[in-house]
Structures are given as C-alpha cells and as structure tokens.
C-alpha positions in Angstrom: -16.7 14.9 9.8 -16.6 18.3 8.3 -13.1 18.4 6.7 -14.1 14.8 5.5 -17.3 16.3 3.9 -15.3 19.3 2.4 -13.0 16.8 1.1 -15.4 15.3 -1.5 -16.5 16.5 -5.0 -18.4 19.8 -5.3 -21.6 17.7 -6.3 -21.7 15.3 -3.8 -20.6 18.3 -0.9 -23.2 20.4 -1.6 -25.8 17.5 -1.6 -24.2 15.8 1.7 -23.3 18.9 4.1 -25.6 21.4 2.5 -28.5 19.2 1.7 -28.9 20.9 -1.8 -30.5 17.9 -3.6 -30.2 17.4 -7.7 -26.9 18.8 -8.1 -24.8 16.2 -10.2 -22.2 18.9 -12.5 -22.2 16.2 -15.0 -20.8 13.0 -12.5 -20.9 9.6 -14.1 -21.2 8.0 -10.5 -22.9 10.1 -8.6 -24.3 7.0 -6.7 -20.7 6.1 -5.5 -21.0 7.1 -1.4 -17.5 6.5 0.6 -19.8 6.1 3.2 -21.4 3.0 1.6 -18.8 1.8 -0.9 -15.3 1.9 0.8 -14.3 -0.5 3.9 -11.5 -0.1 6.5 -10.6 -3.7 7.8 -8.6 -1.8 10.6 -11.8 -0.2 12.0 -14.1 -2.9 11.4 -11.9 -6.8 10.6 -15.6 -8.6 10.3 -16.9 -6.2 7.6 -15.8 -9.0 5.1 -15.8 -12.4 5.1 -13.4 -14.2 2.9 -14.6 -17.1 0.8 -10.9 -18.3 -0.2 -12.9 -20.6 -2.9 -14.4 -17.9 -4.9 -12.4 -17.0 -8.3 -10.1 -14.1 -8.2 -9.8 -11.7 -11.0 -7.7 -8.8 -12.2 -7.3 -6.2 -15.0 -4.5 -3.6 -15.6 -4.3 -0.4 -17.8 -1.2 -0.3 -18.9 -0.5 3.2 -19.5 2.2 5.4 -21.7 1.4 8.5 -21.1 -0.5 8.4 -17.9 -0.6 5.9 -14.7 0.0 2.2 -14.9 -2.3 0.8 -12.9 -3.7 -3.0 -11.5 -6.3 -4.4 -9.6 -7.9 -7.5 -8.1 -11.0 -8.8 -7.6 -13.1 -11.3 -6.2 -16.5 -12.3 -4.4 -16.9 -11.9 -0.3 -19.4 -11.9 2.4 -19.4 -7.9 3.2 -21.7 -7.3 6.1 -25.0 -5.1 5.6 -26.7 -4.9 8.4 -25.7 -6.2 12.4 -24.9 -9.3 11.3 -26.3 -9.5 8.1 -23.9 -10.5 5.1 -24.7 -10.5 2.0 -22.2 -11.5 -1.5 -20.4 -8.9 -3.2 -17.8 -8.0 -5.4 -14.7 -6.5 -3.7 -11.9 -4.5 -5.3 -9.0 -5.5 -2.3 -5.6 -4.8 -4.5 -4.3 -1.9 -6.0 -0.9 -0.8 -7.5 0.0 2.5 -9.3 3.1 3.4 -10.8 4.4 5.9 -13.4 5.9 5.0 -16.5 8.9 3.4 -17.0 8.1 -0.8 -15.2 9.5 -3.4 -17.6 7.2 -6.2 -18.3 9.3 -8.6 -15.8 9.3 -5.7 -13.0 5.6 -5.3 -13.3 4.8 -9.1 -13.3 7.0 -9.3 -10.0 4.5 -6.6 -8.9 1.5 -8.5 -10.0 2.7 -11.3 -8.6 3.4 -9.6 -5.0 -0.5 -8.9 -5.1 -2.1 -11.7 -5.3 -2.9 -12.2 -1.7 -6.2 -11.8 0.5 -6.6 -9.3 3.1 -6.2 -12.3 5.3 -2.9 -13.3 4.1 -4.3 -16.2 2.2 -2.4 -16.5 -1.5 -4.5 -16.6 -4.6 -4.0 -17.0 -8.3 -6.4 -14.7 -10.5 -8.7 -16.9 -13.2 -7.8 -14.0 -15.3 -5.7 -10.7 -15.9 -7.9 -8.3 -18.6 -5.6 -5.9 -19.9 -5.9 -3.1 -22.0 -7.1 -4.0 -25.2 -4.4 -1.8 -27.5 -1.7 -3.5 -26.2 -2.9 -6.8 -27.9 -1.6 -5.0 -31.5 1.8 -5.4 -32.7 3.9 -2.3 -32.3 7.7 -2.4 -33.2 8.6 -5.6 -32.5 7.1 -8.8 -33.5 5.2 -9.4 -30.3 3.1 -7.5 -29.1 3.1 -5.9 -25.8 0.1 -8.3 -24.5 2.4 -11.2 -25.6 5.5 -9.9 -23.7 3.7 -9.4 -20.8 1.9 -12.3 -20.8 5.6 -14.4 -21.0 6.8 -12.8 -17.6 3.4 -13.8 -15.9 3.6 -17.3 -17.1 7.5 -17.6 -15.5 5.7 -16.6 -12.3 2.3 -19.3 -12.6 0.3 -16.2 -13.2 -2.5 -16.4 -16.5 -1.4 -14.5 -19.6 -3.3 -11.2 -19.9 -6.9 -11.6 -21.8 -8.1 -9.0 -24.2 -10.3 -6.3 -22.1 -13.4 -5.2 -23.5 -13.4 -1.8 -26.1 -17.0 -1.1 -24.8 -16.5 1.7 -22.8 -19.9 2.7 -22.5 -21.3 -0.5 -21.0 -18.6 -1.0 -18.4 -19.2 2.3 -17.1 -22.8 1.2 -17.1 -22.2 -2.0 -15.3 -20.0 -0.6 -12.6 -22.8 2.1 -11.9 -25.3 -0.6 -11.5 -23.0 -2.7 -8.8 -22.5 0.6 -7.2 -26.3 1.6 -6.9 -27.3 -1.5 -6.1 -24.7 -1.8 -3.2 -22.7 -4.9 -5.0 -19.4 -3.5 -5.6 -17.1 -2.2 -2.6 -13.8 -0.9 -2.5 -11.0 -1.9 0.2 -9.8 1.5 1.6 -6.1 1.1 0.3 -7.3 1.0 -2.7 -6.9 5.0 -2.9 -6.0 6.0 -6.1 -9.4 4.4 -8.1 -11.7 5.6 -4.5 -10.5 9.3 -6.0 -11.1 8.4 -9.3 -14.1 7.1 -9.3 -16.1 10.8 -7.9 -14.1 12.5 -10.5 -15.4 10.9 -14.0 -17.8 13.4 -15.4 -20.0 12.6 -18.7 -19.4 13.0 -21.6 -21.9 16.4 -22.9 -21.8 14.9 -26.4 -22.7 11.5 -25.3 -24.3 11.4 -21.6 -24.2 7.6 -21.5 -20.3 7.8 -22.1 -17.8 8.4 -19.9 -15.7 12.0 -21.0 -12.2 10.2 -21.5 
C-alpha cells in the first residue's frame, strides 16, 4: 500500500498518505482517484457489466512528434456498491505507439481493438480524430481522408472531425470523473498516468497547460 501511495503525484501523496489537505500544485484532475476510477477485471470479473447493445465510440490523436495514441469507449453497468450497479462510461481499449504506423498498419490496429473485455466484437458508431489532420498537407488528401480509406477496407467508420475546444473537454471529463461516471479499465496504462499529470495552465486556470 505504501510503495503504491509513494507511486502517485506529489499532490495527491501528500493528501492521501500524509493527510495534508488543499494541496493541488496546479493538477487539472485532482478528483481523478485510482482507487475510484481504474478497474481490474482480473481481481474483480463482476465489476462491469457489459451491455453489448450500447454504442461504442473511439477517438485517436494522431501524433508527429509525440505518441500516437487510440481509444474506445462505451456505456456499462460498473458496480457501486455490493451489488449495486449503476451506468457509466468506460474507457476499455488503448493502443500507443511511436511514430512511424502507416495509415493501413494503424487501421489493422484499430481494427484488432474493437472487442469487449468479454470477447464480444464491436464496431465503433464513430472514430473522432485529431482535428489538424482534417487539413490538406502535401498531397491532395488529407491525412483524415487517407486514414479514413484504410478504415473503410476494414468495415470501420471514417474518422470524424474532433472537437478544437480544449477547454470544455477538459471540463467535461472532470465532471464524469467527480461525479464518478467515467472509469478506466486497468490496461489502459498509458492515459491512467496521464491523466494525474495534466497541470493548468497559470495563464488560463480553466485550460489545460498543453
């Protein structure tokens, strides 16, 4: 419990295993608790209840520079209480990679997730994708369009513009997260470290510090 303690964020350590109350250092989501907001299947296989009919959705960054990274979600029973349940969103797929996927590679990749915990296949309603890439760079299509054509070949949606607000998608996942709707399958690693370390931005507290 102690190395797992010592293991978080500065902020949320000294609050948790030193009880020193108030201290935030500038974290967007303070309120996200691994404790509260991560589930292990393996330790607990009815923390979620599946609901195969609810829609599935995903969205991508697709970096340059930095990380490529893809997710799905969808809705699901996640108990509360004994055997209380209650409907949620869950974040159950994740894949990171470096630069240097082709469009096709990473489709095939897309396309390898889009399964259920439980082994049931799914096909997401939607892909959002990072809203630069829907601007033509040097060829005549533009990334989004490229991407979208090796999707198609594998009955996946093309990608849909994603949101430019930045500000009010940080604010909508902190909501979900203090109001306990959003959790976060435990393989999902790479976003459940991400997620403590977003600070705010000094010159813009309601904005995320990019």
């Amino acid at each position: 419990f102690i190395a797992r303690m010592n293991s978080l964020p500065k902020a949320q350590r000294d609050k948790k295993l030193l009880g020193l109350d108030g201290v935030a250092e500038g974290q967007y989501f303070e309120c996200f608790d691994p404790y509260e907001h991560v589930i292990d299947l393996r330790e607990d296989p009815e923390a979620i209840i599946w609901q195969p009919w609810q829609p599935v959705w995903g969205s991508q960054d697709w970096g340059v520079s930095h990380a490529n990274a893809a997710y799905l979600f969808t809705k699901a029973l996640v108990r509360t209480v004994g055997t209380n349940y209650k409907l949620k969103t869950v974040c159950f797929r994740e894949t990171v990679t470096s630069r240097g996927k082709t469009h096709k590679e990473w489709a095939t990749l897309f396309k390898h997730m889009c399964k259920l915990p439980n082994g049931t296949s799914v096909t997401p309603k939607a892909i959002f994708f990072s809203h630069e890439k829907f601007s033509k760079q040097v060829t005549a299509h533009t990334p989004a369009d490229e991407y979208s054509k090796e999707l198609r070949a594998l009955d996946l949606p093309p990608v849909s513009r994603a949101a430019m607000d930045r500000i009010g998608g940080a604010s909508l996942m902190y909501n979900l997260l203090k109001n306990g709707d959003l959790v976060i399958l435990d393989i999902c690693k790479d976003i459940i470290q991400a997620i403590p370390s977003l600070m705010r931005d000094p010159d813009n507290i309601d904005d995320v510090l990019k």
